[in-house]
VOPAGU-2260 file (C-alpha; in pm, 1 decimal, decimal comma):
REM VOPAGU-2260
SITE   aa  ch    i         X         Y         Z
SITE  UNK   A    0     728,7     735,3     822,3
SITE  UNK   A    1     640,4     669,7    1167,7
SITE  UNK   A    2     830,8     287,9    1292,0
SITE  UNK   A    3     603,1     113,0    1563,0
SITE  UNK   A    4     765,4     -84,2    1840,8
SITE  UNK   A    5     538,9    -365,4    1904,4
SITE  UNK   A    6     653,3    -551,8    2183,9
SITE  UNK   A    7    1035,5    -508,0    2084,0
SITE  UNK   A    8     931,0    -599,2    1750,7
SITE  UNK   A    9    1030,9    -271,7    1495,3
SITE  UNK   A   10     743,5    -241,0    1232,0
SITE  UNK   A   11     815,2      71,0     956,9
SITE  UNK   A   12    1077,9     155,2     679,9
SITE  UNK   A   13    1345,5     109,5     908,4
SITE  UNK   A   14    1274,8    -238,9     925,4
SITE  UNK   A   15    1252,6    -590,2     746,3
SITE  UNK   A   16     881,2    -701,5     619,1
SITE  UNK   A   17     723,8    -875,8     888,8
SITE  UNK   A   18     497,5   -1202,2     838,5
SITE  UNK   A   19     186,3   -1223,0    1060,5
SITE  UNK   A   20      51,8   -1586,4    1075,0
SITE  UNK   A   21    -322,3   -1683,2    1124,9
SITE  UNK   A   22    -470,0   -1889,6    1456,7
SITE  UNK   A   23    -841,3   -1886,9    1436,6
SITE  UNK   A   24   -1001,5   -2080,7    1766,4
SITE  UNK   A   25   -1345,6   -2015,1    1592,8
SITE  UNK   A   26   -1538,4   -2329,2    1441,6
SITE  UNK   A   27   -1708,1   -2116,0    1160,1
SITE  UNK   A   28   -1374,8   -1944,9    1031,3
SITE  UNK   A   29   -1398,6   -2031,0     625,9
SITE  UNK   A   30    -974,5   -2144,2     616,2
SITE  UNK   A   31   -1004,0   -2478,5     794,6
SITE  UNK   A   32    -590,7   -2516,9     831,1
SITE  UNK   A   33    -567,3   -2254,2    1033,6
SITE  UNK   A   34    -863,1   -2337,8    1287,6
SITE  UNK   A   35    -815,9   -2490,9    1654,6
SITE  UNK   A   36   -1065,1   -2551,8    1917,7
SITE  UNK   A   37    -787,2   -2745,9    2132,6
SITE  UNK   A   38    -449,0   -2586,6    2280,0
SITE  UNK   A   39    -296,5   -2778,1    2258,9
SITE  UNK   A   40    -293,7   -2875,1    1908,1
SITE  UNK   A   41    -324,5   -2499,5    1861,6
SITE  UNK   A   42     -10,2   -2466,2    1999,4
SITE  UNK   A   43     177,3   -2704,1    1816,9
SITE  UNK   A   44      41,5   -2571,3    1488,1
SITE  UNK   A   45     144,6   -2252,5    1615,1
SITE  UNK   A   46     474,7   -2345,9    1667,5
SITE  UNK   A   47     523,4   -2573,2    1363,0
SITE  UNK   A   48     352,0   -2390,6    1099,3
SITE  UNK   A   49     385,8   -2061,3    1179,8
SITE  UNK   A   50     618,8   -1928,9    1466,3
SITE  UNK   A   51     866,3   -2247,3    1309,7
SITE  UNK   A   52     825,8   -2116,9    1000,3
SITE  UNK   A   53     949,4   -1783,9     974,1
SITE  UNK   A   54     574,2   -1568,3    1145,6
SITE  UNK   A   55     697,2   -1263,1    1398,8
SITE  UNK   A   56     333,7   -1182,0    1507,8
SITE  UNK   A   57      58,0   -1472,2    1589,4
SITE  UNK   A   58    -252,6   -1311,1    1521,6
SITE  UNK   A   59    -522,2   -1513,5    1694,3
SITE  UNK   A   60    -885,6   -1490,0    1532,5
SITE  UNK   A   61   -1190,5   -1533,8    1824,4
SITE  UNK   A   62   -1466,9   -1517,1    1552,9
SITE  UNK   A   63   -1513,7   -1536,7    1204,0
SITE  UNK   A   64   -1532,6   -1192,5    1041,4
SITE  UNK   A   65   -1768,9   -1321,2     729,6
SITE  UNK   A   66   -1992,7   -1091,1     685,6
SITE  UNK   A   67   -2269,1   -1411,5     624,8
SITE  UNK   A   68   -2221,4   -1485,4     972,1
SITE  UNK   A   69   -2389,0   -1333,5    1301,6
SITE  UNK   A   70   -2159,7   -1129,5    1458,9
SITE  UNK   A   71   -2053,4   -1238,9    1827,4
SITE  UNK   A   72   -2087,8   -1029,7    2145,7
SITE  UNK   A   73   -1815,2    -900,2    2337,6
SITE  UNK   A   74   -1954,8   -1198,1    2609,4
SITE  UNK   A   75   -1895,5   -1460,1    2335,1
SITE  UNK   A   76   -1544,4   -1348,5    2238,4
SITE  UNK   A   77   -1467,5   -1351,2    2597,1
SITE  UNK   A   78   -1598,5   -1702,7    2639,6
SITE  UNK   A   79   -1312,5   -1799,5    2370,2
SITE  UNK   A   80   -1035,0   -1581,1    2499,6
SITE  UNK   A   81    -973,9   -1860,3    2751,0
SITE  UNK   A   82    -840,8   -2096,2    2431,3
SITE  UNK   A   83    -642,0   -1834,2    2253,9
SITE  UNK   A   84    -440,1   -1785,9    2634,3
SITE  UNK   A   85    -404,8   -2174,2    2701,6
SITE  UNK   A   86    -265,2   -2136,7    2302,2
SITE  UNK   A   87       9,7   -1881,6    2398,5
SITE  UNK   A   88     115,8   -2018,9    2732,3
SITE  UNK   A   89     140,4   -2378,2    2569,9
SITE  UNK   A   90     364,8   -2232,5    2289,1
SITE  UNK   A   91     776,8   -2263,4    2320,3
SITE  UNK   A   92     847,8   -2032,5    2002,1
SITE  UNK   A   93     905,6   -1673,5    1975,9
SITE  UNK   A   94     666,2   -1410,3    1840,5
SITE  UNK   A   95     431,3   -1106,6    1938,5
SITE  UNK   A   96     103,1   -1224,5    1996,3
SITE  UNK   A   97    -216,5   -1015,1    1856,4
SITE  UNK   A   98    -585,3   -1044,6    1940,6
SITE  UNK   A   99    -833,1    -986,9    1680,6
SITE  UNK   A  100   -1126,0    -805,8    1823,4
SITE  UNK   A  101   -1348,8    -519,7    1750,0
SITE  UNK   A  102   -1419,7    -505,7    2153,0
SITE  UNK   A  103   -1201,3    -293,2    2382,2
SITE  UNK   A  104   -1326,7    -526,6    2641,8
SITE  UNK   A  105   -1173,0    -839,0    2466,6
SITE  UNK   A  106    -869,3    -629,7    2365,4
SITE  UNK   A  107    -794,6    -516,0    2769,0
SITE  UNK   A  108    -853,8    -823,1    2894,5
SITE  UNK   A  109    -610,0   -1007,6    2601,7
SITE  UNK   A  110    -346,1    -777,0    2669,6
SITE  UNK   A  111    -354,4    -805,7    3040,6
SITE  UNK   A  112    -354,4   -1197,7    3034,8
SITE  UNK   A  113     -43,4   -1221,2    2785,5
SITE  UNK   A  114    -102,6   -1037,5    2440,9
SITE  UNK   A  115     161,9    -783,6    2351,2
SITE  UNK   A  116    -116,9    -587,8    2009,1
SITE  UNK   A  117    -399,2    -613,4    1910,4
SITE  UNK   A  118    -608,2    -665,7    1512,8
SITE  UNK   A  119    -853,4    -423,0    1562,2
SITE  UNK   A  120   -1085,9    -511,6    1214,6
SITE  UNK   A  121   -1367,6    -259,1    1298,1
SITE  UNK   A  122   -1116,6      18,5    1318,1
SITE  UNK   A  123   -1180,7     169,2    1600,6
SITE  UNK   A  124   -1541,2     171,4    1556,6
SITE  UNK   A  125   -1570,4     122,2    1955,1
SITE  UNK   A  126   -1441,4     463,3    2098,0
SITE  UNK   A  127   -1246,6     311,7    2421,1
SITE  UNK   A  128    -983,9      69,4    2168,3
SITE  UNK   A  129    -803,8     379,3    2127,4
SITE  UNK   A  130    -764,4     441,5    2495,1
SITE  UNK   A  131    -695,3      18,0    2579,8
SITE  UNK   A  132    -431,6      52,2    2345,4
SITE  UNK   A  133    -252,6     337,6    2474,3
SITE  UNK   A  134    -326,6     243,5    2860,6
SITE  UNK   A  135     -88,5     -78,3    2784,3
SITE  UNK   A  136      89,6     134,7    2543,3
SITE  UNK   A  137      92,9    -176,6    2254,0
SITE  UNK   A  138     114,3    -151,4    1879,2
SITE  UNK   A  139    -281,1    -169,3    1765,5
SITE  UNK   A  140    -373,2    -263,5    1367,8
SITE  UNK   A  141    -645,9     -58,3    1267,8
SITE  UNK   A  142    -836,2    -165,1     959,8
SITE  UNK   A  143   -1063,1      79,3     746,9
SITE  UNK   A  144   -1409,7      15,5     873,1
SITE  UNK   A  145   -1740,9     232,5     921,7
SITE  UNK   A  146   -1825,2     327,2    1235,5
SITE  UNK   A  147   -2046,2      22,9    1322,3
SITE  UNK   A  148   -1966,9    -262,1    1474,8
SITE  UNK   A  149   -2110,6    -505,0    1281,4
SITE  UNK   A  150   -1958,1    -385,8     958,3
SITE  UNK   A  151   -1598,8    -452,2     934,8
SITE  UNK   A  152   -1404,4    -372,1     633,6
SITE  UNK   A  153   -1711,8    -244,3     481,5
SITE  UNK   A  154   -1601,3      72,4     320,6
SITE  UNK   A  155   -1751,2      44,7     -26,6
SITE  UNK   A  156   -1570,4     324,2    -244,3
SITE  UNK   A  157   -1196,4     329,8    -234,2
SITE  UNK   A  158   -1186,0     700,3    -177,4
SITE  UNK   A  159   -1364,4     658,2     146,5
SITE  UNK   A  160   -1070,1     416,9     245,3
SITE  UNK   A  161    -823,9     720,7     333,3
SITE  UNK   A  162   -1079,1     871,0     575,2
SITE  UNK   A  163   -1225,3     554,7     697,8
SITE  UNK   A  164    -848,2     473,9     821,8
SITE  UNK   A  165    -846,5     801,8    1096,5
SITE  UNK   A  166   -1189,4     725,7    1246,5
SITE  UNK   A  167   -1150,1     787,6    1623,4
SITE  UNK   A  168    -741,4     939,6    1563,6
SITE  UNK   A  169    -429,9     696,4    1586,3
SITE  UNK   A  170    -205,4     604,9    1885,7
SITE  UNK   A  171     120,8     677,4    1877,9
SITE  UNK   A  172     199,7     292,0    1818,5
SITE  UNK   A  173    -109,7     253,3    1515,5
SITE  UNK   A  174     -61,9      26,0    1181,6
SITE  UNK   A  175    -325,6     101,1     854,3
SITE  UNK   A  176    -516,7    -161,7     728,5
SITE  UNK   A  177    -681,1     -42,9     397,8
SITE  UNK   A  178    -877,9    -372,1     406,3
SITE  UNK   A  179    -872,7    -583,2      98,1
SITE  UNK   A  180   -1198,4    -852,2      97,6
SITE  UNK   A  181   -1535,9    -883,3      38,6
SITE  UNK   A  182   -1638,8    -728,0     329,9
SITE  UNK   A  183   -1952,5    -591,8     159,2
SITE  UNK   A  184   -2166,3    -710,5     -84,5
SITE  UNK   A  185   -2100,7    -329,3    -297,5
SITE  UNK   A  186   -1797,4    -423,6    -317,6
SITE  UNK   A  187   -1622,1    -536,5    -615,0
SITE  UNK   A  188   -1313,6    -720,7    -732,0
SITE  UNK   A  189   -1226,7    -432,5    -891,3
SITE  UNK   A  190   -1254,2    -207,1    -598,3
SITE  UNK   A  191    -963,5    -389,1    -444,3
SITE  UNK   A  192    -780,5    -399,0    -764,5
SITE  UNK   A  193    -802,2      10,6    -742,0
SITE  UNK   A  194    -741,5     -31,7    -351,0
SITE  UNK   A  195    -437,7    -223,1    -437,6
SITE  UNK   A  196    -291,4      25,9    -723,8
SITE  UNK   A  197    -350,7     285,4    -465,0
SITE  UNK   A  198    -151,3     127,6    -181,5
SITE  UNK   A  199     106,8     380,6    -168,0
SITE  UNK   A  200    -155,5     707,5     -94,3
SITE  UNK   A  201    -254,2     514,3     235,0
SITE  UNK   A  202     132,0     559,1     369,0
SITE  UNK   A  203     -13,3     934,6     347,8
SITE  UNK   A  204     -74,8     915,6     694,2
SITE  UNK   A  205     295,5     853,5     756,9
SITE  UNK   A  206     239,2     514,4     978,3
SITE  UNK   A  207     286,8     134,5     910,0
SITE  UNK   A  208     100,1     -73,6     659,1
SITE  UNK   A  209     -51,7    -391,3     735,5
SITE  UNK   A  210    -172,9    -564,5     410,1
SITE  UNK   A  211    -420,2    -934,0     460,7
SITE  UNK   A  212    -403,9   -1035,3     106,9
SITE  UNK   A  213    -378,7   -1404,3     139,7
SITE  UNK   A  214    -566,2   -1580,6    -152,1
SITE  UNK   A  215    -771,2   -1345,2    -192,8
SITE  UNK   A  216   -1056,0   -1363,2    -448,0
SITE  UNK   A  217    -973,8   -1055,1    -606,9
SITE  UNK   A  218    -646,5   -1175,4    -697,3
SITE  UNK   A  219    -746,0   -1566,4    -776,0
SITE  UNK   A  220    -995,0   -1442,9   -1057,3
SITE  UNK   A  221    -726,3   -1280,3   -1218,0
SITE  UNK   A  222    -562,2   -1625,5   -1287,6
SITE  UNK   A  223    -889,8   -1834,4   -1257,0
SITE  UNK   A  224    -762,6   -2019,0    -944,9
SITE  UNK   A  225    -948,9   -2151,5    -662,9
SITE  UNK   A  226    -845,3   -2108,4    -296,0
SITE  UNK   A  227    -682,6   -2419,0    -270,3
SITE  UNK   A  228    -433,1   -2324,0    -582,2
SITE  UNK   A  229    -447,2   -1961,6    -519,3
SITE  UNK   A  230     -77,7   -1925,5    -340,1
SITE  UNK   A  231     158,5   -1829,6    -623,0
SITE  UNK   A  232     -88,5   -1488,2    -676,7
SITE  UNK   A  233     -67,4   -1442,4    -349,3
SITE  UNK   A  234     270,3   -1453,5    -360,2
SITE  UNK   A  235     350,4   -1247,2    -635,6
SITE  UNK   A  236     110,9    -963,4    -522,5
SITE  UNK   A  237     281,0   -1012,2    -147,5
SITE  UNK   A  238     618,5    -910,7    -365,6
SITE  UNK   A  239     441,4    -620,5    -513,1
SITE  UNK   A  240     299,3    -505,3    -191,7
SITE  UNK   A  241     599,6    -495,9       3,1
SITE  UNK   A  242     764,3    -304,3    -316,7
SITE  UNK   A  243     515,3     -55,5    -303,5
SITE  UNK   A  244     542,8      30,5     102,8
SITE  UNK   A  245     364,9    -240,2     268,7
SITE  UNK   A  246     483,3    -352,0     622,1
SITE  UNK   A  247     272,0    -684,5     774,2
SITE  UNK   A  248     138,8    -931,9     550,4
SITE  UNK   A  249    -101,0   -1131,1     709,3
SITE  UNK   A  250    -124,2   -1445,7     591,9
SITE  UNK   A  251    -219,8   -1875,7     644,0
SITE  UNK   A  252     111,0   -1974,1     423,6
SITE  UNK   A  253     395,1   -1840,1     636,5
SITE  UNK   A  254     723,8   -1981,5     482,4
SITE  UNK   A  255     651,9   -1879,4     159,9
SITE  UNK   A  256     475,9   -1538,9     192,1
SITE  UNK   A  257     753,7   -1449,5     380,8
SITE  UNK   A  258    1049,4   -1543,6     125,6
SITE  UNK   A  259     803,9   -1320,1    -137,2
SITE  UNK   A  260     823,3   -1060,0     122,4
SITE  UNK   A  261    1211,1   -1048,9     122,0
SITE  UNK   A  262    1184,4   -1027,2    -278,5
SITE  UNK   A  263     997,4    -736,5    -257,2
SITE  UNK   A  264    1230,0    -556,8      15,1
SITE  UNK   A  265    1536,8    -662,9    -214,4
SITE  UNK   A  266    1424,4    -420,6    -503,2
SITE  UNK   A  267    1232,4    -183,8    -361,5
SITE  UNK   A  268    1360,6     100,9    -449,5
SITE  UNK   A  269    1586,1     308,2    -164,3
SITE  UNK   A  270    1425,5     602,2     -41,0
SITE  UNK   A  271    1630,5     895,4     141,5
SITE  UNK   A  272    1629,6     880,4     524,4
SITE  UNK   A  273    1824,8    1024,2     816,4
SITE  UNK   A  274    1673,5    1064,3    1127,3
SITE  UNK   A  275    1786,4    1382,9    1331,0
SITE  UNK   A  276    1748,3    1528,4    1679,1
SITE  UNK   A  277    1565,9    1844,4    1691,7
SITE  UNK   A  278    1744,7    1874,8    2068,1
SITE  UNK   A  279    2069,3    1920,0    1863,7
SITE  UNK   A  280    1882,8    2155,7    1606,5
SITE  UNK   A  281    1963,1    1882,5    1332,7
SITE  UNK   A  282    1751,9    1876,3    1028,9
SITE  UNK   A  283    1560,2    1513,6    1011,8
SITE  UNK   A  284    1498,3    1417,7     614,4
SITE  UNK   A  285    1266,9    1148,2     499,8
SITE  UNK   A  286    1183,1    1080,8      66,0
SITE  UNK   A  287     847,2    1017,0      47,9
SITE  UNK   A  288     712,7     747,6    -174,8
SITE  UNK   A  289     496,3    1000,1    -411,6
SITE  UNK   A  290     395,8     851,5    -751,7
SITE  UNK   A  291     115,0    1048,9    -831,1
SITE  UNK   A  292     -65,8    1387,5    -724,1
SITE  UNK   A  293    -312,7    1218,1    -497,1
SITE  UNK   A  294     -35,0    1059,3    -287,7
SITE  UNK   A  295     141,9    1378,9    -282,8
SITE  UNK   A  296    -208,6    1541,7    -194,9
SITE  UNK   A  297    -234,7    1269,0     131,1
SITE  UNK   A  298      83,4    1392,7     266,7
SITE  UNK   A  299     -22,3    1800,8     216,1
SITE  UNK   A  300    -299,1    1726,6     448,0
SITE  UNK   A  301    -155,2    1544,7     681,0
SITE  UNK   A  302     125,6    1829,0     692,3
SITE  UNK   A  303    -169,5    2050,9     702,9
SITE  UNK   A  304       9,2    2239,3     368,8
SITE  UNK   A  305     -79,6    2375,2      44,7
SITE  UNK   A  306    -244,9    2083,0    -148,7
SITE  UNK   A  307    -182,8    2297,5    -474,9
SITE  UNK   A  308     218,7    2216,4    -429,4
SITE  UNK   A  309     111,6    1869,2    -567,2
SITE  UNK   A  310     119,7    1949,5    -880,1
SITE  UNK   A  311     453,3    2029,0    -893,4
SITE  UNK   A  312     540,8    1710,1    -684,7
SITE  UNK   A  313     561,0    1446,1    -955,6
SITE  UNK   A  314     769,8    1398,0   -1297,9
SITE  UNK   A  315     630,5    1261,1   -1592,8
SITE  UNK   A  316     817,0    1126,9   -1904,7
SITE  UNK   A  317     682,1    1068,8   -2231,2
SITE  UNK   A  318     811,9    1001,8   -2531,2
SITE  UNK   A  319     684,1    1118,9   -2889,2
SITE  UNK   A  320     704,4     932,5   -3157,9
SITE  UNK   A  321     604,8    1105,7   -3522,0
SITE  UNK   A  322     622,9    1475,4   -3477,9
SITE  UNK   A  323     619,1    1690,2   -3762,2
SITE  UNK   A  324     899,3    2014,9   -3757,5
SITE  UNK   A  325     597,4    2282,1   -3663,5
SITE  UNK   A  326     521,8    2056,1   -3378,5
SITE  UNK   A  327     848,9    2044,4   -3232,2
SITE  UNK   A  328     901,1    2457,3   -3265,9
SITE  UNK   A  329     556,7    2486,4   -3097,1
SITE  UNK   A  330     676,6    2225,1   -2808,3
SITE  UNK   A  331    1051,7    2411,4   -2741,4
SITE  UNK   A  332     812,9    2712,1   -2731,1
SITE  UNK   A  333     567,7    2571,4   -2524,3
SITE  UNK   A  334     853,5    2449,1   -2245,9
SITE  UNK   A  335    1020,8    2783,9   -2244,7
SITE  UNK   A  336     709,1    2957,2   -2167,7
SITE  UNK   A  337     648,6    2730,8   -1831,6
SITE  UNK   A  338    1005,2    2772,5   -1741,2
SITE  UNK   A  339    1111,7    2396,6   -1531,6
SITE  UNK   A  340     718,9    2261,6   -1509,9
SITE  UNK   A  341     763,3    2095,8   -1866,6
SITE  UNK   A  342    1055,1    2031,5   -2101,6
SITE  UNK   A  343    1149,4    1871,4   -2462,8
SITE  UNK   A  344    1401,4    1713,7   -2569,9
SITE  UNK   A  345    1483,6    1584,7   -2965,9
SITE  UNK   A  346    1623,6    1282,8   -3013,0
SITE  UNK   A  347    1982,8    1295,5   -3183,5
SITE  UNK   A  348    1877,7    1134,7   -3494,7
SITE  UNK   A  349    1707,7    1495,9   -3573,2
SITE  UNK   A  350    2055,3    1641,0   -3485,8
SITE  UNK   A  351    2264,6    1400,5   -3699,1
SITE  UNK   A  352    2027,9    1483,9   -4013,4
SITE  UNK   A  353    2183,9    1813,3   -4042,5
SITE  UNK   A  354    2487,6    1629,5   -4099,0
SITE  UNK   A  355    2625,5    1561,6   -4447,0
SITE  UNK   A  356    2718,3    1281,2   -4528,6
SITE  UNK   A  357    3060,5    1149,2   -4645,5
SITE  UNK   A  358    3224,9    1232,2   -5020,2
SITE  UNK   A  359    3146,8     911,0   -5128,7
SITE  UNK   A  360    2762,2     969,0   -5058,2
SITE  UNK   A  361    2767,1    1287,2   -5257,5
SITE  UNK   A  362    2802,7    1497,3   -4908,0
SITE  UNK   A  363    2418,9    1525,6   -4914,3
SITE  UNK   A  364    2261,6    1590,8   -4548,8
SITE  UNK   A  365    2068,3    1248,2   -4434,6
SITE  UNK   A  366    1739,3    1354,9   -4431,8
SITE  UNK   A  367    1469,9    1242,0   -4092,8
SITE  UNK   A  368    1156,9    1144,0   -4200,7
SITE  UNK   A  369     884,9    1353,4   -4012,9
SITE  UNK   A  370     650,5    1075,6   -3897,5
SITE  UNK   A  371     987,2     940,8   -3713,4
SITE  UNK   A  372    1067,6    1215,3   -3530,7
SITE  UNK   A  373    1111,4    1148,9   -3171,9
SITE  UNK   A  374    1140,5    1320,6   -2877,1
SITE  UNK   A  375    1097,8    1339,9   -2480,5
SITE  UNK   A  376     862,7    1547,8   -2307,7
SITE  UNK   A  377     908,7    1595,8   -1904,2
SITE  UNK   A  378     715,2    1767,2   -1715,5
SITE  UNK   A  379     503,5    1790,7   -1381,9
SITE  UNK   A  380     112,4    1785,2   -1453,1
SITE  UNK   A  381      78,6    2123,1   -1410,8
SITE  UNK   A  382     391,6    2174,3   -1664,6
SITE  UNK   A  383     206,4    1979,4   -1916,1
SITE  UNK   A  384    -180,0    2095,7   -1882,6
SITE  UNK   A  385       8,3    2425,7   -2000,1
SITE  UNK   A  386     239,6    2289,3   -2255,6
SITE  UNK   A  387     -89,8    2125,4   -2409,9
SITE  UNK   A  388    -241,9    2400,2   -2368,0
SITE  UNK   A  389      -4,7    2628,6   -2564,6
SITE  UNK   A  390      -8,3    2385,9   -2832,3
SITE  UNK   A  391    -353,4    2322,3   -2909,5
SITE  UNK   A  392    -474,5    2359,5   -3295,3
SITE  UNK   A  393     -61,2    2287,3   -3412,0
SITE  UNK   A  394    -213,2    1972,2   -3488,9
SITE  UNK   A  395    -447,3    1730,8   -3449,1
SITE  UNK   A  396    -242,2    1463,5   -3394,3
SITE  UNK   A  397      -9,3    1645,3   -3136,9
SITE  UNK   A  398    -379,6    1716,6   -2954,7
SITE  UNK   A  399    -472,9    1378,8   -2919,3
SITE  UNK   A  400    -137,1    1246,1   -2817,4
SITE  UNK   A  401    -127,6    1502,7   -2528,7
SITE  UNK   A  402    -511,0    1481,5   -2460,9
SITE  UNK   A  403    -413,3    1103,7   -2376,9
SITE  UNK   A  404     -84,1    1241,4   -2171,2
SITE  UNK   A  405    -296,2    1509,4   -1990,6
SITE  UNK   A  406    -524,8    1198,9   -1850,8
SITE  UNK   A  407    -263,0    1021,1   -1746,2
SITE  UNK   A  408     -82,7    1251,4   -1580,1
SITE  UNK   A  409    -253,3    1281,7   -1208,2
């Protein structure tokens, strides 16, 4: 995983969540405590509600990016940039400043007058961001967008997302956006729910994850809240965003997305890292956060590698519950055969049956009955296509419990 320094601020795995807090200096922006048309009051609320309250980056919003709206001109944003600079020169806190544009003229102009990154929410669907970025070498957020400038966020299927994301290449300081909204009218609640199960396969690309999750309605309709008491789902999916890779969350409630942020980081798991230099022919290792064949599929690609490896990439562990005697012969067998894809192990209860008992119980064997038999079955995807495979017709039941285990398995 690729850190990004942006502006001395370290954004990747080797670093703490960061919280990026909301200005908007646009009058038709839908959250009304985040929007400022004066400085100066921007720049208290700036340093008060976010900057005071735990924000690293300032992301400052010249337009709303509703998709009801009529989309400004690279003129119009320009004719606001003026309030967003007064904004950051009136401010006495401490963070990295980002302009939201979809213009590379807006962006090099920002970033020459005091901006240290920039929100890119088209995704570099104008050609020259990509070269603005680099030219004042800053970190640039780039979130999964067609190529059309009037369209951000509007990738409709979440398979397009991964694509979407390496429109017009990366710079060497880039952070994903997999862009969680309505940005479309095709797309659904559900869509985000999948983009949101998925959020590990976009770290495929091996660069920093931005996440803008911040009551969304995807998340309120799960509890049947409206925006105004939509924070705790926020906050619990912020938790289980960072957990599962995410970088930035972007968000209006700063102080307490960022202690759910910290949550998360506590108990995410530890993965494997130690950095290396290939001067000193050292050997650099990274674990890779790969839960399921399509994430290990994302970081093939990007390796430019056999994609059929995947398969082997990922464990699964299920246990049986109810197997008859023939159906645990035919499962040893079935393991053998695939050598290390697939094993099964019995339970000890089935071991301890062969037992017999004491004197004073007649020394009779306990006897296991069948439909409690239990046992584990491991195996990589590939391991256990085969193993059901080798096992079909043993029984019915034994096919439809691995019919289920074969679907769930990718």
């Amino acid at each position: 995983m690729r850190n990004v320094d942006a502006a001395g601020l370290g954004i990747g795995d080797d670093h703490p969540p960061r919280i990026m807090g909301v200005l908007n200096v646009s009058s038709e922006s839908p959250y009304d405590p985040s929007v400022y048309d004066d400085p100066g009051e921007a720049a208290e609320y700036v340093d008060e509600e976010l900057i005071g309250e735990g924000a690293d980056i300032v992301d400052v919003g010249l337009e709303s990016a509703n998709k009801d709206l009529d989309v400004l001109s690279a003129d119009q944003e320009l004719d606001r940039l003026d309030t967003a600079i007064e904004t950051l020169d009136s401010t006495s806190g401490d963070a990295v400043w980002s302009i939201e544009t979809r213009y590379h003229e807006v962006a090099d102009e920002a970033l020459a007058r005091g901006f240290d990154m920039v929100n890119d929410i088209c995704g570099f669907a104008d050609p020259e961001m990509p070269r603005v970025c680099r030219e004042h070498d800053v970190a640039v957020s780039k979130m999964a967008s067609p190529a059309d400038l009037e369209r951000p966020g509007a990738i409709e299927a979440v398979d397009d997302i991964y694509d979407a994301l390496a429109m017009n290449g990366f710079t060497d300081k880039t952070i994903l956006d997999p862009a969680f909204g309505g940005w479309s009218e095709a797309k659904t609640h559900e869509d985000d729910r999948e983009t949101f199960h998925r959020l590990r396969e976009f770290r495929g690309y091996g660069r920093p994850l931005l996440v803008s999750i911040n009551r969304k309605s995807f998340l309120r309709t799960v509890a049947g809240r409206s925006t105004e008491e939509a924070l705790p789902v926020s906050l619990a999916a912020t938790s289980m965003a960072v957990e599962r890779g995410a970088h930035v969350i972007r968000t209006h409630d700063v102080a307490e997305t960022r202690d759910a942020a910290l949550i998360g980081a506590e108990f995410a798991r530890d993965r494997t890292r130690a950095s290396a230099g290939a001067d000193r022919g050292e050997v650099a290792v990274e674990e890779l956060d790969v839960t399921t064949v399509r994430e290990a599929e994302r970081h093939l690609a990007r390796l430019g590698a056999d994609r059929t490896v995947a398969e082997s990439a990922v464990v699964r562990t299920y246990e049986l519950t109810g197997v008859t005697q023939e159906a645990v012969g035919a499962l040893r067998a079935a393991t053998e055969a695939v050598d290390s894809a697939a094993a099964f192990a019995l339970a000890d209860e089935d071991a301890r049956a062969a037992r017999p008992r004491s004197a004073a119980d007649g020394g009779e064997p306990t006897r296991v009955r069948e439909d409690t038999r239990r046992g584990l079955l491991v195996g990589t995807p590939a391991g256990l296509t085969a193993v059901r495979s080798a096992v079909s017709g043993v029984s019915t039941a034994l096919d439809t419990a691995l019919e289920s285990i074969d679907e769930g398995s990718k």
